[in-house]
N, C-alpha and C positions, 0 to 999 in steps of 0.2 A: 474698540476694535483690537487695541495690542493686547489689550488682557483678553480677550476671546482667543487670541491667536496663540499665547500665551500658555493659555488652558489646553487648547488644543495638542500644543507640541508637549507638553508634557504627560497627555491624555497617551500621545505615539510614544515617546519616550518609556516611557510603562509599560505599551505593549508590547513594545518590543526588550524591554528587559524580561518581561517575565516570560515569552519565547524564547529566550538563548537560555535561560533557568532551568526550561523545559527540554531544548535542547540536549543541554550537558547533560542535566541529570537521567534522559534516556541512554546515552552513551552509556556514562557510569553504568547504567544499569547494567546493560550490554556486557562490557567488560565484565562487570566483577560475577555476575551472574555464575557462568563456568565455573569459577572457582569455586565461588561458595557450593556450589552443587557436585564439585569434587570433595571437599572436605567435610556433604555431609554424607557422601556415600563411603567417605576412607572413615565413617564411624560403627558404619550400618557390616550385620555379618550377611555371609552369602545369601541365604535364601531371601532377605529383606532385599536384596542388590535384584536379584533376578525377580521379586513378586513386585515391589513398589522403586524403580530405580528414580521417580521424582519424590518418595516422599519423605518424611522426616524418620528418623533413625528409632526405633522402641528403647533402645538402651544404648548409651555411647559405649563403642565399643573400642575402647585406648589400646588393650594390649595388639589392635591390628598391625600400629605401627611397631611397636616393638616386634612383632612378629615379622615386619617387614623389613626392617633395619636389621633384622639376622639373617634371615631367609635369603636375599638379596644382596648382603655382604655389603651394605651402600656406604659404613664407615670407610672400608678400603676403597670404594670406589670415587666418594666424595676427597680422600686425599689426592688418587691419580687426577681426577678432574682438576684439582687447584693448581697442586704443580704443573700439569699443562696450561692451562691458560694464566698463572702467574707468569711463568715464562714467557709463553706468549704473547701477553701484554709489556714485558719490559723490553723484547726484543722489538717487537713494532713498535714500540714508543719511539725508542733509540733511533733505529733504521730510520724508520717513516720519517722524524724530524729530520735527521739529518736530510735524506732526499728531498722534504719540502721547503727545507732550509737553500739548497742547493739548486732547486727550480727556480721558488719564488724571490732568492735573493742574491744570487751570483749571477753574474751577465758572463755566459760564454752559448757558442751554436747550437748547439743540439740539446737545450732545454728544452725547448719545446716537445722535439720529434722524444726525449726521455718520459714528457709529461705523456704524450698520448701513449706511448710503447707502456708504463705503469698503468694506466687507468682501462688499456685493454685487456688487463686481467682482471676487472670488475664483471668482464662479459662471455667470461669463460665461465660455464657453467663447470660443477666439481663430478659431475658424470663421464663429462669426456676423456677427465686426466686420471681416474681412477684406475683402470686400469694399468694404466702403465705408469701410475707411480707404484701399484702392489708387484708390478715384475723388478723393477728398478730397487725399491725397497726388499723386498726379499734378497737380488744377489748380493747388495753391499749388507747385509746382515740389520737391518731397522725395520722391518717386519717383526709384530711384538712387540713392539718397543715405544716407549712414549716419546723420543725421539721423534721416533717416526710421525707422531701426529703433530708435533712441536712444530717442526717444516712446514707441512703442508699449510698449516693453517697462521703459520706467520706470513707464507703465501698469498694467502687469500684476504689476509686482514690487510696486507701493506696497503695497496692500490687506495683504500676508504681515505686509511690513515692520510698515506701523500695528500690528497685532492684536498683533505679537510684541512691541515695543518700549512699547505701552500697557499687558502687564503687570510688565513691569520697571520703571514709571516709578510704577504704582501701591506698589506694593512698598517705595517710599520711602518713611520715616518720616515724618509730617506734624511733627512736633517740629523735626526736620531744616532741615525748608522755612523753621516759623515762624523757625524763630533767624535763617536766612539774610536773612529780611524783618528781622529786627529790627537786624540790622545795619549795615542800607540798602542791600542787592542789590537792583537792578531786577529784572522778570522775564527780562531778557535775561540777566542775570547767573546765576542761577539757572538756568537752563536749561542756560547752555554752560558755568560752573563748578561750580556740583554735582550734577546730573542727568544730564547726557551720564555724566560721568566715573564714576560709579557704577554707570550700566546701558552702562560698555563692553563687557560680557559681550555683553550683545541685540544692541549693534551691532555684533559681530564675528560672531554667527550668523546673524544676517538678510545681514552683506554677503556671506558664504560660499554662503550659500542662492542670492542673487540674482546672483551670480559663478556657478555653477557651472549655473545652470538655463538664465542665457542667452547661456550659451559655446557650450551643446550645442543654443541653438533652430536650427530649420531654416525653419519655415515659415512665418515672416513675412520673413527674409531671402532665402525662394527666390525671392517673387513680387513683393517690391518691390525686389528688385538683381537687375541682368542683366547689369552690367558687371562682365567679368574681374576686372579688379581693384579691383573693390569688395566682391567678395563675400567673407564670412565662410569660415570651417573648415566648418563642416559642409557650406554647397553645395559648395565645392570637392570634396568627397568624391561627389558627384554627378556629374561628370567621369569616373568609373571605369566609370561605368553608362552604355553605348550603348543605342540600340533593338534590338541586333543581338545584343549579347553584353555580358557583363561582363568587367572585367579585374580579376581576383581578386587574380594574383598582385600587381599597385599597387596598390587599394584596401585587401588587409588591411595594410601598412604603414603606409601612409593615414588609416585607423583607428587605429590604435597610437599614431601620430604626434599624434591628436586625441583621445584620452583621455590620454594620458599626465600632462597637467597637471591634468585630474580625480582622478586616482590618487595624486598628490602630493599635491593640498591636501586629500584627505579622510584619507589619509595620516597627513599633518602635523598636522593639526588635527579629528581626530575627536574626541578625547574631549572638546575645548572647543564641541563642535556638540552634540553629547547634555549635557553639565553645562549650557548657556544654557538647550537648550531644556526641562529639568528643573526649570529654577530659575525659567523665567517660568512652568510650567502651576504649579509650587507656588506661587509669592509670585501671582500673580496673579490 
């Protein structure tokens, strides 16, 4: 009877391994599908695009991207995108710990009422305040200006930041802390030598998160930059779009060209973006 049973559960055990097999590998499918059907149409020239838009390419056609990478100006615009969201990312880095540092590990009143007052800009959609950040931004002169989109979207990244790095910082042993007082660490000390360095997990998922969200924003860079060359990757890909027609065959290499670095860092660093974020919903 126990080797019947035996047999049995490893009969289940199989079946159910080679469903979750089946599983993923539909996802995968799912996902990468898009792409690859972006990059075989940024090979195919026009008239292939508009006769057979699902089929394979008759000749690869490479100079598209080089046509697109001029056409579109996307060296200068892939510089403006970096610089904004490099910035971006060291300012939220900064900021965000220090405020999650200061919720989750300083005992004074109005923590709490700072934590909801932060995380209510998670629920402010970027339609509302559009507007009247392009009147505000035009009279003090940041209209234009990469500035201007620097703010807004340190903005909108902090709130992630706080929430995620508040529970990595609670997660510290308070024993930890005391000894580092008893030593004579300031609180400046403790914060940048044993707090940072412990929750660098948080701060390599929050800076991922907040790198990767406003590589791909469009819509506060379409209507506060109008100059060529100030403009980010993504408006540039707005160039391929006339009133009249679109130009398929430049903009899917265009595209390709603008995710590609998405596709690397989530790549390179996925499974350290699900263990952070794992490890702040449990310790937190």
């Amino acid at each position: 009877m126990m080797v019947t049973t035996v047999r049995k559960n490893r009969k289940k055990w199989k079946a159910s391994t080679v469903l979750i097999f089946v599983f993923f590998a539909v996802i995968v499918v799912v996902y990468l599908a898009p792409i690859f059907w972006i990059g075989m149409t940024a090979l195919k020239t026009r008239p292939e695009i508009y006769k057979d838009p699902f089929g394979w390419p008759a000749a690869f056609q490479w100079e598209n991207y080089k046509v697109a990478w001029e056409a579109g100006k996307l060296g200068i615009a892939m510089l403006n995108s970096l610089f904004v969201c490099v910035v971006t990312l060291a300012l939220t880095m900064l900021f965000g710990s220090m405020a999650a540092f200061a919720i989750g590990r300083m005992r004074w009143k109005l923590s709490g009422a700072a934590m909801i007052y932060i995380l209510i800009g998670m629920m402010i959609p970027v339609h509302c305040v559009l507007i009247p950040l392009f009147v505000r931004f035009a009279n003090i002169g940041l209209s234009n200006n990469l500035w201007g989109l620097i703010l807004p979207y340190l903005t909108f990244s902090l709130p992630t930041s706080v929430y995620i790095m508040t529970g990595f910082f609670r997660s510290i042993p308070n024993e930890l802390l005391e000894s580092s007082c008893i030593d004579g660490c300031s609180i400046y000390r403790i914060y940048f030598s044993v707090c940072l360095p412990l929750s660098r997990t948080g701060l390599f998922v929050t800076g991922l998160m907040t790198f990767i969200a406003n590589w791909n924003e469009l819509l506060l860079a379409l209507v506060f930059i109008y100059d060529g060359n100030k403009k980010t990757l993504p408006v540039a890909l707005t160039k391929f779009v006339t009133p009249y027609q679109t130009n398929y065959d430049k903009m899917f290499p265009a595209i390709m060209i603008a995710i590609i670095p998405s596709i690397i860092v989530y790549t390179l660093f996925s499974n350290q973006i699900v263990d952070g974020l794992t490890t702040g919903a449990v310790k937190g």
